[in-house]
Backbone and ligand atoms as CSV (ligand in chain L), in Angstrom:
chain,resi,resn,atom,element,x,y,z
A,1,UNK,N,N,0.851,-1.190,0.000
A,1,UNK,CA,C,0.000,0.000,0.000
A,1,UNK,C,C,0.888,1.242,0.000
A,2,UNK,N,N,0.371,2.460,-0.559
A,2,UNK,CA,C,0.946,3.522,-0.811
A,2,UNK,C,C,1.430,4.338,0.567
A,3,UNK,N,N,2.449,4.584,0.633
A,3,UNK,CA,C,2.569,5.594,1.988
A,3,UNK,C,C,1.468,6.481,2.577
A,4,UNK,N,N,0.795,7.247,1.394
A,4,UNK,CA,C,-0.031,7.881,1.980
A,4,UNK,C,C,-1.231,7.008,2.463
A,5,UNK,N,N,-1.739,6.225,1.860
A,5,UNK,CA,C,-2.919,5.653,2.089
A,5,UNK,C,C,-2.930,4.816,3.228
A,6,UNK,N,N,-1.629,4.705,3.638
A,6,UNK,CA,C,-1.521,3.924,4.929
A,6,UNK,C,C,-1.326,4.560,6.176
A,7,UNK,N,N,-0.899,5.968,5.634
A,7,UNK,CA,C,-0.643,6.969,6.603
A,7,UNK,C,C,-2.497,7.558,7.182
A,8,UNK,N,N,-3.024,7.493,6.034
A,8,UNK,CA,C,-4.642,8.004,6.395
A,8,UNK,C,C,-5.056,6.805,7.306
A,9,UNK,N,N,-4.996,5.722,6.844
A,9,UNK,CA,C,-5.590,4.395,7.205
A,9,UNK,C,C,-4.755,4.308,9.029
A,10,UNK,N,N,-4.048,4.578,9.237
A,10,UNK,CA,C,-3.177,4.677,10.726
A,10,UNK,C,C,-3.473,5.698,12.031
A,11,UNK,N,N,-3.866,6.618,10.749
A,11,UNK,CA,C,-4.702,8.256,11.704
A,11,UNK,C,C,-5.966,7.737,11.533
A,12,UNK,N,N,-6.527,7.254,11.270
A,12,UNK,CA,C,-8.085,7.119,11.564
A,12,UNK,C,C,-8.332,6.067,12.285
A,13,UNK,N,N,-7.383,5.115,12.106
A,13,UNK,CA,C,-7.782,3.614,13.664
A,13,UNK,C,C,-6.070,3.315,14.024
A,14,UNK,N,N,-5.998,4.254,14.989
A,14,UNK,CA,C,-4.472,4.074,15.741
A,14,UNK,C,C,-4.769,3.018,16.363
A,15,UNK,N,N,-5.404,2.749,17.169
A,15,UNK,CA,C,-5.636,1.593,18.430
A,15,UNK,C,C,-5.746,0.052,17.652
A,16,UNK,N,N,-6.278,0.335,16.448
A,16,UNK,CA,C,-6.256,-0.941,15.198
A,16,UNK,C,C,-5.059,-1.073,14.882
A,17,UNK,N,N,-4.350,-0.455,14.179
A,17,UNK,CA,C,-2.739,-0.274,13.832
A,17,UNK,C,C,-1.859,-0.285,14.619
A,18,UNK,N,N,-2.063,-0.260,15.575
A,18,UNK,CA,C,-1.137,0.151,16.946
A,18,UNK,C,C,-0.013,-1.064,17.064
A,19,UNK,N,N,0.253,-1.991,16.397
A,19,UNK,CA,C,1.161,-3.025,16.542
A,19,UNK,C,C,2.862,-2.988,16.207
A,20,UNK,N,N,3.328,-2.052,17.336
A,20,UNK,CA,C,4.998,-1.834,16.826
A,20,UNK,C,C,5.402,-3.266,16.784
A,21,UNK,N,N,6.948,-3.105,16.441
A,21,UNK,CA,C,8.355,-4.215,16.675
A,21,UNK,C,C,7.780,-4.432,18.401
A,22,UNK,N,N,8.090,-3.444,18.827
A,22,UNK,CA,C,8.422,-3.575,20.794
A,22,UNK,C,C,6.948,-4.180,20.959
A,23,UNK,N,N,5.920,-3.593,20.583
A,23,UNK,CA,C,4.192,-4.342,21.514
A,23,UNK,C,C,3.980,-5.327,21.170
A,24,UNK,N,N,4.476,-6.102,19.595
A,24,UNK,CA,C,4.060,-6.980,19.258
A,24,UNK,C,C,5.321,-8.006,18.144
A,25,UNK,N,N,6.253,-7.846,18.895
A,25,UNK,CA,C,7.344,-8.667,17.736
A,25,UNK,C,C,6.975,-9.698,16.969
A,26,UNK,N,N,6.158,-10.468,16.759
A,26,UNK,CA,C,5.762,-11.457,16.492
A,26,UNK,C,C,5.024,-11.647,15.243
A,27,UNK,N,N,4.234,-9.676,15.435
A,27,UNK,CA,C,3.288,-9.800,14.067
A,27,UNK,C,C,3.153,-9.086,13.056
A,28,UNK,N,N,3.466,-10.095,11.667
A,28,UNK,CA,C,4.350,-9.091,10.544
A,28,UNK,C,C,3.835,-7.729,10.627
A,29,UNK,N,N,2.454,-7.158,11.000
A,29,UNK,CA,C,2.412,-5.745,10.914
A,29,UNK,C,C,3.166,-4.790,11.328
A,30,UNK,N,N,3.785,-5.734,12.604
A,30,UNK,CA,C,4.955,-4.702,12.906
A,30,UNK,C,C,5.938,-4.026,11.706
A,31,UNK,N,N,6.624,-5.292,10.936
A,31,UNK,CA,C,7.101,-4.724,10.352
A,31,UNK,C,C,7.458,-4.223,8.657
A,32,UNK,N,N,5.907,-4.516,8.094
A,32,UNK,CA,C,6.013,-4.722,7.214
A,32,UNK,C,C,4.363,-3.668,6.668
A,33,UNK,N,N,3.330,-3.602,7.884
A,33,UNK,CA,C,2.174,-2.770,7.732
A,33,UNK,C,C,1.601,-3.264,7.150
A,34,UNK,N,N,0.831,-2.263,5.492
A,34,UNK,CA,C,-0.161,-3.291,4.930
A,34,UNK,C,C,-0.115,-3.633,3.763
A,35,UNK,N,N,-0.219,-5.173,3.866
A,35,UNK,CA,C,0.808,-5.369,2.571
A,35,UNK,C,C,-0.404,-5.924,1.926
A,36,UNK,N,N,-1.286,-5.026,0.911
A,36,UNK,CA,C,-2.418,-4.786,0.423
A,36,UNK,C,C,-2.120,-4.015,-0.804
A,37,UNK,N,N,-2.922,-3.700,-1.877
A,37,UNK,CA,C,-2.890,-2.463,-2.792
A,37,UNK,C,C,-3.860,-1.682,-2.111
A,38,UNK,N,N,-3.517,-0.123,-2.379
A,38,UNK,CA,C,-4.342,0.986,-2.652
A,38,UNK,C,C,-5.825,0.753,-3.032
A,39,UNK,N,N,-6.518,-0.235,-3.572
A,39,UNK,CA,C,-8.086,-0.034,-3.997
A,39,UNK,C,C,-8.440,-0.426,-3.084
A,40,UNK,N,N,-8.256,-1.271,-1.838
A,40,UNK,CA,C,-8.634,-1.627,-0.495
A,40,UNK,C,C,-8.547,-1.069,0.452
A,41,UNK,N,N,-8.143,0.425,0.443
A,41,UNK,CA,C,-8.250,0.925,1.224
A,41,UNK,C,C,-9.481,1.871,1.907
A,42,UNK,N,N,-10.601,1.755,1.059
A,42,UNK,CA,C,-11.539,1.999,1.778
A,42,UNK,C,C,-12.414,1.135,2.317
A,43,UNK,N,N,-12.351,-0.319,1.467
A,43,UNK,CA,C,-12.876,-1.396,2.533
A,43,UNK,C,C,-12.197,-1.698,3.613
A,44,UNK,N,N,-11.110,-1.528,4.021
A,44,UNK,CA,C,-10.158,-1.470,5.146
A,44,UNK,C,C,-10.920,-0.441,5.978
A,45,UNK,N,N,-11.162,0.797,5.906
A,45,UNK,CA,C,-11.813,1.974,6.722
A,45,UNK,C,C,-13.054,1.644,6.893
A,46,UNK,N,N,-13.836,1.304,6.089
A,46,UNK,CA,C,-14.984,0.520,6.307
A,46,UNK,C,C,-14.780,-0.269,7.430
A,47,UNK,N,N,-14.298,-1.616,7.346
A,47,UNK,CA,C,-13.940,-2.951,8.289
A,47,UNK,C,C,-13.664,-1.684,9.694
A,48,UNK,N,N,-12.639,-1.393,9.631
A,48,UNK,CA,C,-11.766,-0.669,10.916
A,48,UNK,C,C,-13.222,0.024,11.458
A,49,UNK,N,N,-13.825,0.642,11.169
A,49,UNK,CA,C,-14.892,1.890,11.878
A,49,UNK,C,C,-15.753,0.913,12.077
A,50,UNK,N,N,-16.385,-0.375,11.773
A,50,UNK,CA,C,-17.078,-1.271,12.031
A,50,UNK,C,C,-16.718,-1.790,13.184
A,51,UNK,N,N,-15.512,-2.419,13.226
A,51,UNK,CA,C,-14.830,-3.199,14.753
A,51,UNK,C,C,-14.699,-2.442,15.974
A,52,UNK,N,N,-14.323,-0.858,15.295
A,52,UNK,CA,C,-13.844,0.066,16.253
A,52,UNK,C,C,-15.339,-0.017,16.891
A,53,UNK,N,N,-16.532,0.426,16.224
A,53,UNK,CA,C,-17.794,0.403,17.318
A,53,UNK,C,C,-18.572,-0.323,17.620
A,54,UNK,N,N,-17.709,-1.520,17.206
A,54,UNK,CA,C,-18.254,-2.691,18.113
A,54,UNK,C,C,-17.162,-2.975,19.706
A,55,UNK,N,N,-16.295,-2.290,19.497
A,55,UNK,CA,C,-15.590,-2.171,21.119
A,55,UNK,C,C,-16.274,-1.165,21.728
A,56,UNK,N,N,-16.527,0.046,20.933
A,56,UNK,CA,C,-17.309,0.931,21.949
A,56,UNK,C,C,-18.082,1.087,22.071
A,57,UNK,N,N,-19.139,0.670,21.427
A,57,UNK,CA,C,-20.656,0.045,21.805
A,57,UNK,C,C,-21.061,-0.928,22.580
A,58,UNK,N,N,-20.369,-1.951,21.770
A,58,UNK,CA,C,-20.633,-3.373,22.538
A,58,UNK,C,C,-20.109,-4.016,23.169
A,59,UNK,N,N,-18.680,-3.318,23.788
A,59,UNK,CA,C,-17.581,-3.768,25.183
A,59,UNK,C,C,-17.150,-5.145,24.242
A,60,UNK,N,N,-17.289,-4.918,23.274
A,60,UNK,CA,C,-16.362,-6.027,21.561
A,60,UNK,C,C,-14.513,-5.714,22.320
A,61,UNK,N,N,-13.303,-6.934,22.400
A,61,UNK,CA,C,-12.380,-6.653,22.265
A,61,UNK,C,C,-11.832,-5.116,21.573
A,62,UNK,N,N,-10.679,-4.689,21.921
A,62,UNK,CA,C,-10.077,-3.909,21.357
A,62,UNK,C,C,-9.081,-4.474,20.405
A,63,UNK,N,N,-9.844,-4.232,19.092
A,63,UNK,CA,C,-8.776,-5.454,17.887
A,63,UNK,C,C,-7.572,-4.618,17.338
A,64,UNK,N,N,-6.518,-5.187,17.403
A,64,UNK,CA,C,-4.956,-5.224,17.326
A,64,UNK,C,C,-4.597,-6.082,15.692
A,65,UNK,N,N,-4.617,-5.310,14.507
A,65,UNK,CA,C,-4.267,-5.743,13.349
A,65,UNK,C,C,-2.618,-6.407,13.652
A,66,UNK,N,N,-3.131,-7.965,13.338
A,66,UNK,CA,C,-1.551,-8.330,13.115
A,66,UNK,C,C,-0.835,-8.995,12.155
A,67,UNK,N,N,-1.894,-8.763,10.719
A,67,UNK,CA,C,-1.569,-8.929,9.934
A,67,UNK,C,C,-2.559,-8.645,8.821
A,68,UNK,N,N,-2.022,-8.088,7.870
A,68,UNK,CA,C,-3.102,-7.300,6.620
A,68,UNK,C,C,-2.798,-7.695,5.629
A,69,UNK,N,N,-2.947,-8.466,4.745
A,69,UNK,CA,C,-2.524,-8.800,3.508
A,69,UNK,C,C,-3.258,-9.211,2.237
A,70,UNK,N,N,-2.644,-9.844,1.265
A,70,UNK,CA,C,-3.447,-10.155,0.406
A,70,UNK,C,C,-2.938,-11.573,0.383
A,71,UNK,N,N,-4.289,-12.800,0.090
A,71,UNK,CA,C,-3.700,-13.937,-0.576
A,71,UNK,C,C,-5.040,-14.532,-1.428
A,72,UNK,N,N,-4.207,-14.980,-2.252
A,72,UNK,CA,C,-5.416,-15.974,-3.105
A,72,UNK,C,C,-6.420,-14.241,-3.859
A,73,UNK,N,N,-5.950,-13.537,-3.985
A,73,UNK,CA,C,-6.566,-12.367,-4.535
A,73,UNK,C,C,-8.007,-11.975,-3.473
A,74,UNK,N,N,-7.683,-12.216,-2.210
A,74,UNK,CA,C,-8.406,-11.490,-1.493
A,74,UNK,C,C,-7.393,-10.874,-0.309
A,75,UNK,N,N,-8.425,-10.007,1.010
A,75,UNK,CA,C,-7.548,-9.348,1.864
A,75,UNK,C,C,-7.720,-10.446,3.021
A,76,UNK,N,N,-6.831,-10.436,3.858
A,76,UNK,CA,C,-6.570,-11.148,5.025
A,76,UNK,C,C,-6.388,-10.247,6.106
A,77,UNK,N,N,-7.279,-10.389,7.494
A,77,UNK,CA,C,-7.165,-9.444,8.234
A,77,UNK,C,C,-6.805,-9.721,9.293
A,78,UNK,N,N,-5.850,-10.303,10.135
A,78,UNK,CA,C,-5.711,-10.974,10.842
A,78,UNK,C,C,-5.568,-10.431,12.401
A,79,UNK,N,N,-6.338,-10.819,13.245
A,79,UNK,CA,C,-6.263,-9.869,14.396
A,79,UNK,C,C,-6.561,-10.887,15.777
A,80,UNK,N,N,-6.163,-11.253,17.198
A,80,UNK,CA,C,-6.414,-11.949,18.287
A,80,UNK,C,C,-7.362,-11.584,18.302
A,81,UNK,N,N,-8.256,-12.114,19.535
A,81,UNK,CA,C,-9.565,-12.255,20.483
A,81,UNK,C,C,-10.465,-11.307,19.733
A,82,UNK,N,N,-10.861,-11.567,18.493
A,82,UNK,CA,C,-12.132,-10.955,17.809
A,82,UNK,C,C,-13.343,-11.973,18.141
A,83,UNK,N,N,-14.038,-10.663,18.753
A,83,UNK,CA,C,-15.464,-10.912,18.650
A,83,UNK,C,C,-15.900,-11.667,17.787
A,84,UNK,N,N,-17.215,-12.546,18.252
A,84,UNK,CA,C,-18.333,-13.308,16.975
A,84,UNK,C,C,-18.488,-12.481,15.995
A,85,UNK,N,N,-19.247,-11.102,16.717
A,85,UNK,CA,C,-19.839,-9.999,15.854
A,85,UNK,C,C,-18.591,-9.399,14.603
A,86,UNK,N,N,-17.279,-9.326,15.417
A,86,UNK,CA,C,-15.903,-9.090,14.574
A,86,UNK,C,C,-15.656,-9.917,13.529
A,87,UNK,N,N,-15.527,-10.623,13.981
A,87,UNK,CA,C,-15.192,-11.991,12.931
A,87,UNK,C,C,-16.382,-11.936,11.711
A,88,UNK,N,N,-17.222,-12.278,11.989
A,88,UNK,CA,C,-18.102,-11.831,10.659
A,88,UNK,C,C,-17.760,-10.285,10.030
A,89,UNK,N,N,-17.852,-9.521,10.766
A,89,UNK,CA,C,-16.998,-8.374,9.836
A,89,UNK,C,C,-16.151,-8.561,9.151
A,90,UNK,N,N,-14.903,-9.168,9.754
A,90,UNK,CA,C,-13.592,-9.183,9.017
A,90,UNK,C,C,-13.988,-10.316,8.001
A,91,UNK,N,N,-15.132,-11.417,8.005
A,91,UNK,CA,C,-15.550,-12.302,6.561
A,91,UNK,C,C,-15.862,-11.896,5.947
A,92,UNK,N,N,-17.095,-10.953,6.340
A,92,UNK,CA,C,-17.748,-9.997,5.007
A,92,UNK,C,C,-16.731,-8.525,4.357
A,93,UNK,N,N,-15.522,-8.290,5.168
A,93,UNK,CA,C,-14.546,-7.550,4.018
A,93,UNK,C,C,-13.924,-8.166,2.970
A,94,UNK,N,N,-13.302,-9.174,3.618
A,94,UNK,CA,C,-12.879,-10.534,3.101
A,94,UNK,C,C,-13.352,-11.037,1.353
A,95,UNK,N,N,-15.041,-11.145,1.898
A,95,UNK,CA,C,-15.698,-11.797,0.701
A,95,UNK,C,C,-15.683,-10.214,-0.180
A,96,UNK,N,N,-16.269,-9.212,0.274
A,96,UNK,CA,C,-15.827,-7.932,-0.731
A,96,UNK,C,C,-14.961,-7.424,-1.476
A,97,UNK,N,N,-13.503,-8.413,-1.019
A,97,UNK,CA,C,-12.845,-7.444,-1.447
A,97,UNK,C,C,-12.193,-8.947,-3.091
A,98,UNK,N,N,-12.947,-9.729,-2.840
A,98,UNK,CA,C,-13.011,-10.234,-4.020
A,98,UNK,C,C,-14.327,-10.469,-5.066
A,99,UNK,N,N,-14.760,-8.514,-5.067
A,99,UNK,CA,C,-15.395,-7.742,-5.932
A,99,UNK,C,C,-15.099,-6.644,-6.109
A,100,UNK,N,N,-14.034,-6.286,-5.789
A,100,UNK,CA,C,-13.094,-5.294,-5.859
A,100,UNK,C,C,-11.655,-4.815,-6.109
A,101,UNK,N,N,-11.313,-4.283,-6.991
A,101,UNK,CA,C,-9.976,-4.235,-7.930
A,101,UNK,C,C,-8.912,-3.775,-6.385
A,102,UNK,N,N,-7.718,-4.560,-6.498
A,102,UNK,CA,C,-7.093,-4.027,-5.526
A,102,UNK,C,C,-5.935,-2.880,-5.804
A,103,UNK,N,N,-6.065,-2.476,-6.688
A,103,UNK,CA,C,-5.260,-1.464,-7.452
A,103,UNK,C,C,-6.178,-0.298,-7.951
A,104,UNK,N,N,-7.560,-0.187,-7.757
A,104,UNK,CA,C,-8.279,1.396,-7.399
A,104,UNK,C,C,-9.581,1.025,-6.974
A,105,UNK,N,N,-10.005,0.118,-6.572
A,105,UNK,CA,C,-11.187,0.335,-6.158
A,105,UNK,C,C,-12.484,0.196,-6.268
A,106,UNK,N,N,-12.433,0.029,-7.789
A,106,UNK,CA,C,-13.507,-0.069,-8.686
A,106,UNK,C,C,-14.079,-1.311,-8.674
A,107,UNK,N,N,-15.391,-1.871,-9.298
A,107,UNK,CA,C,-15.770,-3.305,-9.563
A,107,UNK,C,C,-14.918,-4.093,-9.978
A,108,UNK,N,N,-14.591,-5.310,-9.316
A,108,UNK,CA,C,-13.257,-6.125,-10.107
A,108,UNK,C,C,-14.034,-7.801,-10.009
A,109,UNK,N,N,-13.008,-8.327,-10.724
A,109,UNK,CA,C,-13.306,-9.929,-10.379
A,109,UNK,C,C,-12.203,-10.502,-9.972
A,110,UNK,N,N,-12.333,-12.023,-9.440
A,110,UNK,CA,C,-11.083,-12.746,-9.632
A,110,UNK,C,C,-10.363,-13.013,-10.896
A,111,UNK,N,N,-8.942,-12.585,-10.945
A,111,UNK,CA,C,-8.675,-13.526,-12.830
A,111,UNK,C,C,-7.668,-14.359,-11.841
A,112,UNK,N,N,-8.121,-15.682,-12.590
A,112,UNK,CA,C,-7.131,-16.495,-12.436
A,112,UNK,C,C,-5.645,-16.111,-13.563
A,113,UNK,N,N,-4.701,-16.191,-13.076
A,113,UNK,CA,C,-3.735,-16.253,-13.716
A,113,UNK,C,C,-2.555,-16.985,-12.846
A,114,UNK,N,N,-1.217,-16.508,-13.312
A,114,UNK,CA,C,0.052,-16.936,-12.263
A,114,UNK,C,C,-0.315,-16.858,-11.019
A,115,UNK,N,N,-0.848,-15.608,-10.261
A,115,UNK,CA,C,-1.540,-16.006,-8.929
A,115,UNK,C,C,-2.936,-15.417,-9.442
A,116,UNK,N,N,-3.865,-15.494,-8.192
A,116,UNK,CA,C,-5.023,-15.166,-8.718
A,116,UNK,C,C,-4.955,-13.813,-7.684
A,117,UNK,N,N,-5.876,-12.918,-8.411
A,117,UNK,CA,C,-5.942,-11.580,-8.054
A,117,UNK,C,C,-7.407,-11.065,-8.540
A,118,UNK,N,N,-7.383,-10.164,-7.772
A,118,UNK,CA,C,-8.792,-9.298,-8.105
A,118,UNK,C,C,-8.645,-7.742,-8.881
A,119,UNK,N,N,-9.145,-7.882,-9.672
A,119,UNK,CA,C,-9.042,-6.647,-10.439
A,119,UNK,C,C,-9.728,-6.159,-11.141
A,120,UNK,N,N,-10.094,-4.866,-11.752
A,120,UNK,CA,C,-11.382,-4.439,-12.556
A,120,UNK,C,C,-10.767,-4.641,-14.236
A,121,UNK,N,N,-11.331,-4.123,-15.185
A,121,UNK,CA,C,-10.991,-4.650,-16.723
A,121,UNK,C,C,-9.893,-4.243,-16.843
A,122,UNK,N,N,-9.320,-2.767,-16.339
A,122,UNK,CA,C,-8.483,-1.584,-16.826
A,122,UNK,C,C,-7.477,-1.916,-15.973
A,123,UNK,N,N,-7.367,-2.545,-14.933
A,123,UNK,CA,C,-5.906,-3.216,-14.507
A,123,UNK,C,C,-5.653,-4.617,-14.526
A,124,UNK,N,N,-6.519,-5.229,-14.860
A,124,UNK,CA,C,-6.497,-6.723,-15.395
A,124,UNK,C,C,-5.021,-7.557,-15.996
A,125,UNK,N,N,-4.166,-6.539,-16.427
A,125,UNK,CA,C,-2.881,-6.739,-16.688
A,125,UNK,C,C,-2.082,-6.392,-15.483
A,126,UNK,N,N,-1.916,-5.792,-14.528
A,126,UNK,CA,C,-1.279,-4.973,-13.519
A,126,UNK,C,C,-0.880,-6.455,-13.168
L,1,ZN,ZN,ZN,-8.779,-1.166,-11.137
């Protein structure tokens, strides 16, 4: 993901992101952040403002991203002691974001190719 977009995505759910080297050695977010494209980043803000008020609504864990990624051309969100209610969140980003180009955003599909990825017509080569 783009510096900036990860920089927005960090100021808007610190307590989500919050996983240094020192709090959490263990989990690649420490050191590696989000290793996602740019078109997921508003289903990411989506997901995040979802979990976030399910801790402060519904006394939901305080979820600790410890790993963000992509595999199999979807996102992976990986986080300890998530809620029932969480966990279905983080499925239903999951299943979204393989309808969604991960390189802007737009309507995408899976293409199978060398790996499989999600993408809309116009980055279908990317
Ligand atoms: Zn696209």
């Amino acid at each position: 993901m783009s510096p900036e977009k990860s920089a927005f995505l960090r100021e808007r759910h610190p307590l989500i992101f919050s996983a240094t080297k020192q709090s959490h050695p263990h989990a690649p977010f420490s050191y590696w952040g989000l290793q996602c494209g740019d078109g997921w980043a508003g289903l990411l803000d989506d997901l995040c403002r979802q979990l976030q008020c399910e801790t402060a609504e519904n006394g939901a864990p305080q979820v600790v991203a410890l790993q963000v990624k992509e595999k199999f051309g979807a996102i992976r969100f990986y986080a300890a002691d998530l809620a029932a209610r969480q966990r279905n969140l983080v499925q239903a980003a999951e299943a979204a974001s393989k309808t969604t180009c991960e390189t802007c955003g737009a309507p995408g599909a899976l293409i199978d190719g060398l790996w499989v990825k999600t993408r809309c017509t116009a980055h279908a080569a990317d």
